[in-house]
C-alpha beads as a LAMMPS data file, in Angstrom:
LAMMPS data file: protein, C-alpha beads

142 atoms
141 bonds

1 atom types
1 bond types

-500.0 500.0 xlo xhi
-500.0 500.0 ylo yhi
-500.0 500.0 zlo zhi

Masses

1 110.0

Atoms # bond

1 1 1 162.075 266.189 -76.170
2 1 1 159.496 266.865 -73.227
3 1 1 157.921 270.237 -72.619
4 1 1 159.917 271.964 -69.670
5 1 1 159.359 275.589 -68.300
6 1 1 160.662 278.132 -70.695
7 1 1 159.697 276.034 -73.993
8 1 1 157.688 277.515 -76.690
9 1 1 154.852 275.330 -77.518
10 1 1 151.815 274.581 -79.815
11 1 1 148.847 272.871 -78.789
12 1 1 145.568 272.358 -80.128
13 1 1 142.725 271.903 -77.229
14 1 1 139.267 271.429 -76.396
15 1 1 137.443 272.688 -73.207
16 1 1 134.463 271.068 -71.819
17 1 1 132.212 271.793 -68.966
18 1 1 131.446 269.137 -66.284
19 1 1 128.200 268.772 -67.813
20 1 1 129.865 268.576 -71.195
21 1 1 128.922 271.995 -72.931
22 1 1 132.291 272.863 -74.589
23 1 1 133.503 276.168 -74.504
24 1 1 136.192 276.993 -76.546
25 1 1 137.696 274.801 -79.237
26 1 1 141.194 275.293 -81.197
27 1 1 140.678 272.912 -83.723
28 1 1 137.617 274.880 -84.949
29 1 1 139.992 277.672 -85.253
30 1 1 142.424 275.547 -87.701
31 1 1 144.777 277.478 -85.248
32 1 1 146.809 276.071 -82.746
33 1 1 147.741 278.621 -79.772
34 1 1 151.285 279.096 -79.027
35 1 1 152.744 280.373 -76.124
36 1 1 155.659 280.011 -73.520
37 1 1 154.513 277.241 -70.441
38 1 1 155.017 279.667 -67.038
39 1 1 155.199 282.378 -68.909
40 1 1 151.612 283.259 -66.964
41 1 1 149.773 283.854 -70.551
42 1 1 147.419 280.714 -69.772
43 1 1 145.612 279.033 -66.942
44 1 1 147.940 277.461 -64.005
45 1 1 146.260 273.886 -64.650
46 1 1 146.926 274.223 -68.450
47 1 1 150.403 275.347 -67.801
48 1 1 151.512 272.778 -65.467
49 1 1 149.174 270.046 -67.611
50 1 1 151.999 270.648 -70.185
51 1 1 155.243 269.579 -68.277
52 1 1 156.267 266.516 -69.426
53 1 1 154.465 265.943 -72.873
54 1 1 156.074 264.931 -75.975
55 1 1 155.439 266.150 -79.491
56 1 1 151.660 263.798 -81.030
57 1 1 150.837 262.968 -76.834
58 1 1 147.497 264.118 -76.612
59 1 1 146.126 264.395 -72.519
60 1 1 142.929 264.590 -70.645
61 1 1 143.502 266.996 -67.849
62 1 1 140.733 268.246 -65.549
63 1 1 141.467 271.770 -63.851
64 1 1 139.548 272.376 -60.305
65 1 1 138.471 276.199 -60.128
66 1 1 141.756 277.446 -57.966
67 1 1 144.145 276.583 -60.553
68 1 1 141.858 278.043 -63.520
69 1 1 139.595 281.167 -63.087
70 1 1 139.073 280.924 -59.546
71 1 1 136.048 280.506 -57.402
72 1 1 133.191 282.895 -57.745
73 1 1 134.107 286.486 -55.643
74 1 1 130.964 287.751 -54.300
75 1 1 132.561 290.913 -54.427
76 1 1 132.751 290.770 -57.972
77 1 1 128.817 291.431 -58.232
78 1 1 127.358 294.777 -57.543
79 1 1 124.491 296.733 -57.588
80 1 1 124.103 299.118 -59.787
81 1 1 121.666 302.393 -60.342
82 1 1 119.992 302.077 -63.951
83 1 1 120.569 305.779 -64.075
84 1 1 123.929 305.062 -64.491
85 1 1 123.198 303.600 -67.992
86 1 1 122.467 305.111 -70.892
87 1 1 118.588 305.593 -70.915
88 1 1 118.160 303.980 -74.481
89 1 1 119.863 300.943 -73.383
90 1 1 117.402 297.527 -73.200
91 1 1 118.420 295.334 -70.329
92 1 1 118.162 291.637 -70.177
93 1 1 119.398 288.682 -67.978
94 1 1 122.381 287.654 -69.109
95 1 1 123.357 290.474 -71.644
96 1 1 126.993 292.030 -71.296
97 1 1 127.432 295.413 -70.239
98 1 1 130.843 297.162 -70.034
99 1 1 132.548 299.058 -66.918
100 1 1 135.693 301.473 -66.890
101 1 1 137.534 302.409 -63.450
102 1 1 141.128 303.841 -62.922
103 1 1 143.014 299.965 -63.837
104 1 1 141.043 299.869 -66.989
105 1 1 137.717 298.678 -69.214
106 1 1 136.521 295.321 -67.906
107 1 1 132.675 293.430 -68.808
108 1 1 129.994 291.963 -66.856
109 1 1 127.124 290.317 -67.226
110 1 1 123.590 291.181 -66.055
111 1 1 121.978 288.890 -63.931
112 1 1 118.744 290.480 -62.747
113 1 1 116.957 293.902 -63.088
114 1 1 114.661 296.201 -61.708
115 1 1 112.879 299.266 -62.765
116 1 1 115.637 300.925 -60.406
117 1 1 118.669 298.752 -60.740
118 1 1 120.382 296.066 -62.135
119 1 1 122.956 293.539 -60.996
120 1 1 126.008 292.852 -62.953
121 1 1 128.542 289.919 -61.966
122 1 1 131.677 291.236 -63.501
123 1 1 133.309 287.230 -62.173
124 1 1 135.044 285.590 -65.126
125 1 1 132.251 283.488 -66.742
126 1 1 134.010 280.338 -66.006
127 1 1 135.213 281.365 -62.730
128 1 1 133.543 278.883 -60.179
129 1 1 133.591 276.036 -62.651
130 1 1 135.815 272.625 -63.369
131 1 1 137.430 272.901 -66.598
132 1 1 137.856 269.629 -68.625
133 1 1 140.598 269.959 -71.617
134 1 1 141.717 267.642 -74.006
135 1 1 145.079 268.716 -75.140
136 1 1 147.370 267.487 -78.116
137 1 1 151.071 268.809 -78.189
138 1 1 152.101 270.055 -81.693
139 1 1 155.263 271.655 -81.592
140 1 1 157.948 272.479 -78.634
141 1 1 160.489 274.816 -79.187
142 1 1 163.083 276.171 -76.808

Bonds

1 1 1 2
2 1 2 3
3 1 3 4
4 1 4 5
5 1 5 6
6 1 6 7
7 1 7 8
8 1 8 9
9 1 9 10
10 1 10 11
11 1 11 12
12 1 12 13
13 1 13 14
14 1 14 15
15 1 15 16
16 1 16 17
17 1 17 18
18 1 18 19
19 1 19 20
20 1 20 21
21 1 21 22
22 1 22 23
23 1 23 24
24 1 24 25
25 1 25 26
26 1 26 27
27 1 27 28
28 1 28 29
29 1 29 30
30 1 30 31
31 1 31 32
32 1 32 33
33 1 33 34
34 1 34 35
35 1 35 36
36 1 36 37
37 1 37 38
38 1 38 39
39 1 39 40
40 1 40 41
41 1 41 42
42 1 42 43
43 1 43 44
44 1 44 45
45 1 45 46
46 1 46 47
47 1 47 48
48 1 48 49
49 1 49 50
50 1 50 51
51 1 51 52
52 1 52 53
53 1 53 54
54 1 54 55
55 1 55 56
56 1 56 57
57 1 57 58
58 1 58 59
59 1 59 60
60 1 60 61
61 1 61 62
62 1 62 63
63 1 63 64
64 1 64 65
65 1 65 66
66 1 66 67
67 1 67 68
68 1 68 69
69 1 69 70
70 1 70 71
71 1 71 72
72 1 72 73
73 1 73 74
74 1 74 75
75 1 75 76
76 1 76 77
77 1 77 78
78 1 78 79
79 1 79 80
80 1 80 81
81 1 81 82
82 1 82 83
83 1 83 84
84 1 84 85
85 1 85 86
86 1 86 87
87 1 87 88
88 1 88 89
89 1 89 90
90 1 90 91
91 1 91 92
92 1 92 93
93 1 93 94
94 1 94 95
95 1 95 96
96 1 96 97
97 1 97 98
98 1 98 99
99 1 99 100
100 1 100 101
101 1 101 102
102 1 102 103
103 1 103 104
104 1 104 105
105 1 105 106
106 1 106 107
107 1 107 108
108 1 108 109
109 1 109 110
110 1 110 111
111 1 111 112
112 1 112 113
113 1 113 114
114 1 114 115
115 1 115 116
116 1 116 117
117 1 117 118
118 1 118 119
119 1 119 120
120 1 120 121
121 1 121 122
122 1 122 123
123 1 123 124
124 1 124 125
125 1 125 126
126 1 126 127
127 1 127 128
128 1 128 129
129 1 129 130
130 1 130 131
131 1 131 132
132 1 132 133
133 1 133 134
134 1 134 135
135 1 135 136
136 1 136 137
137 1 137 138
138 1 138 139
139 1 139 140
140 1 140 141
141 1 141 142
C-alpha cells in the first residue's frame, strides 16, 4: 500500500536547517505524529513528500520556503511603543512577547529595543528558511 490523499498516516521525522541545526525531532519524542496527508494539518512540502511512500521507506525531502512557512513578510514586523508593555517587563533580543487582536493570541519575537520602543517580528520563526526532513513512514491507514 502507498500513501494517497485521504490516508491516515504515522511518521517519525527529523528537521534540519541548511546549516544543519535541527529543529524539531519525533524520535526524541518516542512519538510518532499522525495525521491525514491534505488534510492541511502539516506543511505543503511534508504533505506532498508523503504521496507515494510505503510502510519502513524512509525519504530525504528538502522543502523551499513557499511550500513550508513562507518567505519572511515585512509586514509581519512592527514597531511598537514600550508603553504598551507592562512596565515591569525586562526586554531582550530575541525574547518572546505575546500579542492579542480581534482573530486571536499570536507571539513574536523581539528583535531590537530602545528606551522608547521595541521591534517584534511576529513571522513564523522558520518562515524564510529551507527545511531539510528526514522522514520514515510507520503506519498508513485509510
Amino acid at each position: 500500500m502507498k500513501v494517497e490523499n485521504g490516508n491516515t498516516v504515522s511518521v517519525h521525522y527529523r528537521g534540519t536547517l541548511d546549516d544543519g541545526m535541527e529543529f524539531d525531532n519525533s524520535y526524541d519524542r518516542e512519538m510518532p505524529l499522525e495525521f491525514q496527508v491534505g488534510e492541511g494539518r502539516v506543511i505543503g512540502g511534508f504533505d506532498s513528500a508523503l504521496l507515494g511512500m510505503q510502510v519502513g521507506e524512509v525519504k530525504n525531502v528538502t522543502i523551499e520556503p513557499d511550500n513550508a512557512y513562507g518567505p519572511i513578510d515585512e509586514q509581519a514586523v512592527a514597531t511598537v511603543p514600550r508603553t504598551q508593555f507592562p512596565e515591569e517587563m525586562e526586554f531582550a533580543v530575541g525574547g518572546v512577547v505575546q500579542a492579542q487582536n480581534e482573530t486571536g493570541t499570536f507571539r513574536g519575537v523581539i528583535s531590537s529595543f530602545t528606551d522608547e520602543e521595541a521591534v517584534i517580528d511576529f513571522n513564523h520563526p522558520l518562515a524564510g528558511k529551507t527545511l531539510n526532513f528526514e522522514i520514515e513512514l510507520v503506519d498508513i491507514q485509510e
